[in-house]
C-alpha positions in Angstrom: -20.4 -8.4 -3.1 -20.3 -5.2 -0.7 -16.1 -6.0 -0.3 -15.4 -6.1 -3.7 -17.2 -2.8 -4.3 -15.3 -1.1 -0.9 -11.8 -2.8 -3.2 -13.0 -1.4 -6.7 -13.4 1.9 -5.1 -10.0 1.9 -3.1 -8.5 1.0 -6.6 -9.8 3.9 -8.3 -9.0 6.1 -5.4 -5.5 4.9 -5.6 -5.7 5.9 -1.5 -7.5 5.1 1.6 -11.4 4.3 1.7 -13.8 4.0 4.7 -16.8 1.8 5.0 -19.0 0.2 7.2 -18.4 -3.9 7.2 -21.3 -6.2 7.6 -20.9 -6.3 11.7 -22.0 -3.0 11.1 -18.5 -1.7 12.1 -16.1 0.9 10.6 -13.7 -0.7 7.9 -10.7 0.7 6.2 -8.9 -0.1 2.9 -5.7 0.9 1.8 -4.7 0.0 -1.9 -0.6 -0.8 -1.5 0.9 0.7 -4.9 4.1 0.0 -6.6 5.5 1.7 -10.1 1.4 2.9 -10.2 -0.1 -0.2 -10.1 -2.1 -1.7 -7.3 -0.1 -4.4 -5.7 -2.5 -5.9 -3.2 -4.6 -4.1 -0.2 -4.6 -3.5 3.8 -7.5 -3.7 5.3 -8.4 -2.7 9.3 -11.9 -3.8 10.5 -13.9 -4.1 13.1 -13.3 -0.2 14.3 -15.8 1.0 16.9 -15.5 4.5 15.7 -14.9 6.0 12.2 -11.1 6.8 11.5 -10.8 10.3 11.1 -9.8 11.9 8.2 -6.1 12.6 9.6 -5.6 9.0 10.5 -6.7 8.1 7.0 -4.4 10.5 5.6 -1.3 9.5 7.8 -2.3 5.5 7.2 -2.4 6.5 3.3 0.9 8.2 3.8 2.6 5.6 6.0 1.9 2.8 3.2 2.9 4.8 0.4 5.7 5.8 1.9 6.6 1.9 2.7 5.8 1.2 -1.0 8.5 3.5 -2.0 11.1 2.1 0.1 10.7 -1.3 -1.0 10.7 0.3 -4.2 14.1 1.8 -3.6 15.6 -1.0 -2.0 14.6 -3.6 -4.8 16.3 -1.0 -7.6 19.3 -1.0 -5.0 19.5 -4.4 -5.3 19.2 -4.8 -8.8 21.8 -2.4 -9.2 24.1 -4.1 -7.1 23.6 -7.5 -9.3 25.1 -6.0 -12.0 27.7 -3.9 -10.6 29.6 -6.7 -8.6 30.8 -9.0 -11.1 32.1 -5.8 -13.3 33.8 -5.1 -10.1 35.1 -8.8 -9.3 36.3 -9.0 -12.8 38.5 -5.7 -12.4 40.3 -6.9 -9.0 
């Protein structure tokens, strides 16, 4: 029950969110978001200390960040599909 809280909360949060698991270790969770919606989660447990606040920041960061180029790469993509046949057709 505890898990799905710590995942309701990283939702809301849209970033990361510590917690302690039930090993009675530090836990992270990182909500992955594409186009503002949450796509699915990363999650690092079993931490022997808590993860500062600049390490939750950069994580945060460094997922976003990946979010966006997979965002960029699938419009790139899409663009392509519909530009090569108009370009086939004009050779």
């Amino acid at each position: 029950m505890g898990d799905l809280i710590n995942l309701r909360r990283a939702r809301k949060a849209k970033g990361p969110v510590q917690f302690v698991c039930p090993i009675d270790r530090y836990a992270v969770c990182l909500p992955v978001i594409q186009q503002d919606q949450v796509q699915g989660y990363l999650a690092m447990c079993h931490s022997e200390r808590p993860i500062s606040s600049n390490e939750l920041n950069l994580a945060g960061l460094t997922v976003a960040t990946a979010g966006q180029e997979m965002e960029r790469s699938q419009e790139l993509k899409n663009l392509s599909d519909a530009i090569q046949p108009r370009c086939v057709a004009l050779s």
